[in-house]
N, C-alpha and C positions, 0 to 999 in steps of 0.2 A: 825382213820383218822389222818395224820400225823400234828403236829403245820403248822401254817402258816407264814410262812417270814413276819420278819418284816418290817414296812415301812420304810423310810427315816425319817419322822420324828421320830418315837419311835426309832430307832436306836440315834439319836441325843439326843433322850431326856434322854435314859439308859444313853450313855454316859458321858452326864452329870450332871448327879445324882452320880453316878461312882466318878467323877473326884473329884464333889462338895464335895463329904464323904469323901474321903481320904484327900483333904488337911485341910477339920474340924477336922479330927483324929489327921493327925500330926501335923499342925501348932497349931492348939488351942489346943491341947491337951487331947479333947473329947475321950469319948470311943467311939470303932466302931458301937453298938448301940445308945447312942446319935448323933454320927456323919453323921447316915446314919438316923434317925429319922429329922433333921434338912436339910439333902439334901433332904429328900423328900419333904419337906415342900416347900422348896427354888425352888425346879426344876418342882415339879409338881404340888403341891400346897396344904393349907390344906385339903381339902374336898375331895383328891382322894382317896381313897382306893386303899393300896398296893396291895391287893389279885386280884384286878382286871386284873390286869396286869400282866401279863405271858409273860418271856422274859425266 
């Protein structure tokens, strides 16, 4: 069975999750696993699990 299209929301929400890691990476200086550990926190929230989410 082929993935199913994302929504308009999860499309906004990837993106900024995306956006949020990269300017933690370079402006703070984070690595891209802290930076991307902190977007998700920030974007999605603590209690989601990333595995759930297939993008």
């Amino acid at each position: 069975m082929p993935p199913q299209p994302l929504s308009a929301t999860e499309i906004n929400r990837r993106d900024a999750y995306e956006e949020r890691a990269a300017i933690l990476e370079y402006d703070a200086g984070l690595t891209r696993e802290e930076a991307e550990r902190l977007a998700w926190d920030e974007v999605m929230g603590e209690d989601t699990c990333r595995e759930e989410w297939e993008w």
